[in-house]
C-alpha positions in Angstrom: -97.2 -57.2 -83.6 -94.4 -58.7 -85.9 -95.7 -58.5 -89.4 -96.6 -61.5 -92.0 -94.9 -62.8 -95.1 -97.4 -63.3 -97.9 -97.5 -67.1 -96.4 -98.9 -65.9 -93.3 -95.5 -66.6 -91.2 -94.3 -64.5 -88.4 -91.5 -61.8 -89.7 -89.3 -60.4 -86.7 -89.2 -56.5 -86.6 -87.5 -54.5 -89.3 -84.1 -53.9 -87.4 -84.3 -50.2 -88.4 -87.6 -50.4 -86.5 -86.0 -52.0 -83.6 -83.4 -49.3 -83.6 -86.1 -46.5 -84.0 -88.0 -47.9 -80.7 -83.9 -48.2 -78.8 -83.6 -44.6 -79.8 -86.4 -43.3 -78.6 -86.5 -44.8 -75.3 -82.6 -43.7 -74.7 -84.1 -40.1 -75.4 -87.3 -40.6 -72.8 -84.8 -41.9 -70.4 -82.4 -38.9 -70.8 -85.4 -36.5 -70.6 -86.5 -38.3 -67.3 -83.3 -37.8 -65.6 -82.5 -34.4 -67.3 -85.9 -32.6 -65.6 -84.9 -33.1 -62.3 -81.2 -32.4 -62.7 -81.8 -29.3 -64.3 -85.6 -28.2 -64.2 -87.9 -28.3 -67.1 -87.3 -25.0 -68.6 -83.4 -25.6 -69.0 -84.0 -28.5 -70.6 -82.8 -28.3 -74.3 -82.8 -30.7 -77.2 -78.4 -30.5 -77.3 -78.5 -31.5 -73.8 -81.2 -34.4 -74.3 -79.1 -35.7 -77.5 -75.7 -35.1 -75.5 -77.3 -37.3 -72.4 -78.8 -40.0 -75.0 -75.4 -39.7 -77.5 -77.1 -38.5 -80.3 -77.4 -36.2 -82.9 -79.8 -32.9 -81.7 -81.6 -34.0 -85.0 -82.3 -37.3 -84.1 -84.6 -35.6 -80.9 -86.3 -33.9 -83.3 -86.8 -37.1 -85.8 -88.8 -38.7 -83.1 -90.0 -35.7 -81.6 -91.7 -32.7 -82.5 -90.4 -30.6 -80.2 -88.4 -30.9 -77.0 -91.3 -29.8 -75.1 -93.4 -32.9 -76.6 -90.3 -35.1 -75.6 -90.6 -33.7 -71.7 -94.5 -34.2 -71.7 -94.3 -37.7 -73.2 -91.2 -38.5 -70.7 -92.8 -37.3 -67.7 -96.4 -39.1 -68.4 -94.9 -42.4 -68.9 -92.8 -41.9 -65.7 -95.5 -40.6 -63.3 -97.6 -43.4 -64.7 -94.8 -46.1 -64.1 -94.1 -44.0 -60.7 -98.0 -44.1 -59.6 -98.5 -47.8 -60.6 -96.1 -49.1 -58.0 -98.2 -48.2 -55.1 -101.6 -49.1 -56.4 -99.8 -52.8 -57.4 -99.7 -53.2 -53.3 -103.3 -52.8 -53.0 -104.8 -56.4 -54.7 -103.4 -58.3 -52.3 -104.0 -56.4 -49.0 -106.8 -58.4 -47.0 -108.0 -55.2 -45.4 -108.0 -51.3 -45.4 -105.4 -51.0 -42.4 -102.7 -53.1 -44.4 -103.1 -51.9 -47.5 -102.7 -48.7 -46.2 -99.4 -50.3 -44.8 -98.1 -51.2 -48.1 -99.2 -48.2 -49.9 -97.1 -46.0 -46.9 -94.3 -48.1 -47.4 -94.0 -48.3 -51.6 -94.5 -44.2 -51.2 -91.4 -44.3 -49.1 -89.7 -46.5 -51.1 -90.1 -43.9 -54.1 -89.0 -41.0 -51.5 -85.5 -42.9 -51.0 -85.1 -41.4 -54.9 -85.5 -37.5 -54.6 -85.2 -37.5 -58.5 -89.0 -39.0 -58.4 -89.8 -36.5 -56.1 -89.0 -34.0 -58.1 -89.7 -34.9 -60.9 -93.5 -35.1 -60.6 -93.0 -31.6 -58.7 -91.6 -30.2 -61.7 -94.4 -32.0 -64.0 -97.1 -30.3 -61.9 -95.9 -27.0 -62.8 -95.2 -27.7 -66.1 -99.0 -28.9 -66.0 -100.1 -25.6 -65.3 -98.8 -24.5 -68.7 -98.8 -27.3 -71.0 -102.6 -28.0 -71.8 -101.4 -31.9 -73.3 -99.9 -32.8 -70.1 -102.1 -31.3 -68.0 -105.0 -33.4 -69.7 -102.9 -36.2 -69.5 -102.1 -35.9 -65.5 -105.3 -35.3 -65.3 -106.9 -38.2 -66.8 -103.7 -40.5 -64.6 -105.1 -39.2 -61.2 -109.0 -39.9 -62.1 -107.6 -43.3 -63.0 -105.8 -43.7 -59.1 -108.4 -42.1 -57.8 -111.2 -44.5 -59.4 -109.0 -47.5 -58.5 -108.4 -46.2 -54.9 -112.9 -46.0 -54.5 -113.2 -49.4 -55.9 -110.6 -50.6 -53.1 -112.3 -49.1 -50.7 -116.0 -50.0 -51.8 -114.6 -53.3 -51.8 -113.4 -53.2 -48.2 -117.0 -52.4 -47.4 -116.6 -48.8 -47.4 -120.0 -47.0 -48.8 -120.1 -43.1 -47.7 -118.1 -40.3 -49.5 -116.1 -42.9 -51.1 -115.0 -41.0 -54.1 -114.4 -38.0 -51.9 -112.5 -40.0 -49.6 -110.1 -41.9 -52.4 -109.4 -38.2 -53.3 -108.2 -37.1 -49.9 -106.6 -40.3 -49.9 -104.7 -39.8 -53.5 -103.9 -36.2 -52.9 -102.3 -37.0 -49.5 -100.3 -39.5 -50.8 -99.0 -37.8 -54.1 -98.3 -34.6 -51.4 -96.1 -36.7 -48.9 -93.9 -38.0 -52.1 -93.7 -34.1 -53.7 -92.7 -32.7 -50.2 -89.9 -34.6 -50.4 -88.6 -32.4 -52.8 -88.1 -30.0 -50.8 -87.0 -32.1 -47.2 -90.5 -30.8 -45.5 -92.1 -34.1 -45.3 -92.5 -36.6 -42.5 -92.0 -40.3 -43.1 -95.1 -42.0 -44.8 -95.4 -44.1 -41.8 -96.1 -40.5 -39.6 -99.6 -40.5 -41.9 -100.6 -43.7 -40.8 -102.5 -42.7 -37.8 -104.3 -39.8 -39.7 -105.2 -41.8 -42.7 -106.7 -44.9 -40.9 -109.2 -42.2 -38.9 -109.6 -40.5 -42.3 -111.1 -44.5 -43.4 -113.1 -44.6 -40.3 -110.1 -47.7 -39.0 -109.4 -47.8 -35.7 -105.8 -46.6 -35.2 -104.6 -49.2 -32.8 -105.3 -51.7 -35.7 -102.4 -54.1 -35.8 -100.1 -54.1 -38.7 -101.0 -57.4 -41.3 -97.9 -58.9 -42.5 -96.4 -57.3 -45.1 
């Protein structure tokens, strides 16, 4: 929120502020495409600040750590990364083409096998890192959750958090696979899932 003069006007952001924010995103940024490249153990604050084009004591000026810079990188990209196939969902008139979209916006972050992995190598940092384990964590529940309410929505009333779980972990496991080149094409899942929601499989495609 911009802050107040003592009249009670609007005052734009100290530009040393503005910078502060610039700064820091060029370092999240760096980090984000630095993981993949590299792996998250040979990531190291020289080559964050060489990728950004800063100063190594600038990472640390906004940063505790370089490890705190990975976990805060790699939560706000799975979050962005996660949110684009739950966006699809809304305006999907039934189960069968929701389940379209949602195959198709997993492919669509497949195309990039940085995404892929990335999250692959914030899963195993996960098993490490207690803060972005909690934090991953407390992302799924929250795609999980949204994927029941869709469903309950769409009529569905038996197992349904069980089933948005199945659901969540398949999809998250077709986009990590792709890390590694052992994954079908989301659209292969199609069949499996819509048994998996009790739709029949010959349901026709809505448009897109």
């Amino acid at each position: 929120m911009a802050s107040r003069t003592p009249h009670g006007t609007d005052r734009p952001p100290h530009p040393a502020a503005q910078r502060g924010v610039a700064t820091r995103e060029r370092l999240i940024h760096a980090a984000v495409q630095l993981i993949p490249e590299l792996g998250w153990g040979a990531v190291t604050t020289r080559k964050v600040a060489a990728r950004a084009g800063v100063q190594p004591g600038v990472v640390h000026y906004h940063f505790a750590s370089v490890t705190d810079l990975l976990i805060d990188a790699a939560i706000q990209f799975s979050r962005e990364a996660l949110a684009a196939p739950m966006a699809v969902l809304d305006a999907a008139p039934d189960v069968a083409s929701g389940l379209d979209r949602l195959l198709a916006a997993v492919d669509d972050l497949a195309t990039d096998n940085g995404t892929a992995r990335l999250l692959t190598e914030s899963v195993l940092a996960a098993t490490r890192e207690e803060r972005l384990r909690t934090q991953l964590r407390e992302l799924l529940a929250d795609v999980r959750a949204d994927f029941a309410t869709w469903l309950r929505r769409h009529g569905h009333d038996t197992d349904v958090d069980a089933t948005a779980a199945v659901l969540a972990a398949t999809l998250d496991g077709l986009l990590l696979h792709r890390a590694v080149d052992i994954a079908p094409a989301a659209e292969a899942a199609r069949g499996p899932l819509l048994r998996l929601l009790n739709v029949p499989a010959a349901t026709s495609r809505k448009e897109m």
